[in-house]
C-alpha positions, 0 to 999 in steps of 0.5 A: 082500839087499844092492845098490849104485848108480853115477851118480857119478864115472865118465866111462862107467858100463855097461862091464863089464870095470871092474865085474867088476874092482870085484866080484873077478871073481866073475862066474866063479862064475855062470851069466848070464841076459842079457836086456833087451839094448841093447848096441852091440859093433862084433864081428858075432859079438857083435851077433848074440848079444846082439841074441836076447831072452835070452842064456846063457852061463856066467862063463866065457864072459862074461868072455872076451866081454868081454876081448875086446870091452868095449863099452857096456852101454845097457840090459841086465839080467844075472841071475847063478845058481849054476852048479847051477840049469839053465836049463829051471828058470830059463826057467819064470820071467819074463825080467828086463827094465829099463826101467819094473821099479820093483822096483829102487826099492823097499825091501826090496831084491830080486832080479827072478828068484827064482833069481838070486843077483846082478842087474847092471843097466845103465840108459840108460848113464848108471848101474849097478845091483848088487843080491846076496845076497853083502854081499861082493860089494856091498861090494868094488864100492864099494870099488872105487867110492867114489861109488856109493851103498848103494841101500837108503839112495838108495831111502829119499831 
């Protein structure tokens, strides 16, 4: 399991349009469990979507959401999944949620649904969580942002 921390170097850290670019948009390839949501986008349609306890959508359609409207991100974990996992399987687990998971501070790093293969997490606005199965993935967004920190190293400090 690999994953990633952002708390330095940007003016905002929980848009996602510019972590989807950092990850080469393969949030496509997933399925996306949105839960634990404080988000504040000014489309109703939107508002309504992500004011639920959990939202489903596919990459697809998160990544049109958000050309559409990149707004930010307060809390919110989204839980990607193969595109083969359905739903009813994913519902038989916990809802991932943010605030008060120490799971994300802990070694050896994992994924909070057993199902997922990615987890983003926006926290409090003022940091993004990446944490995948894919060392690819981790390893473009920290390309893409130099300051980002490899979280198994910052859990250990």
């Amino acid at each position: 399991m690999y994953g990633a921390i952002l708390r330095k170097g940007e003016e905002y850290y929980t848009y996602l349009y510019k972590i989807f670019t950092g990850i080469n948009m393969v949030q496509k390839d997933y399925n996306w469990l949105i839960t634990d949501i404080i988000a504040y986008p000014k489309t109703k349609e939107y508002q309504d979507l992500f004011s639920k306890e959990y939202c489903w959508l596919s990459g697809e359609e998160l990544t049109n959401i958000i050309e559409k409207e990149d707004f930010q991100w307060i809390w919110g974990v989204l839980s990607g999944f193969e595109k083969s996992i359905d739903i009813k399987e994913i519902l038989n687990h916990s809802l991932p949620y943010t605030d008060h998971y120490e799971g994300f501070w802990k070694n050896p790093l994992s994924l909070q649904h057993p199902l997922a293969s990615i987890e983003i997490v926006a926290w409090d606005s003022s940091l993004s969580l990446i944490i995948s199965k894919s060392k690819q993935i981790i390893d473009n967004f920290r390309l893409t942002f130099p300051l980002s920190e490899d979280l198994e190293i910052y859990n250990e400090s």
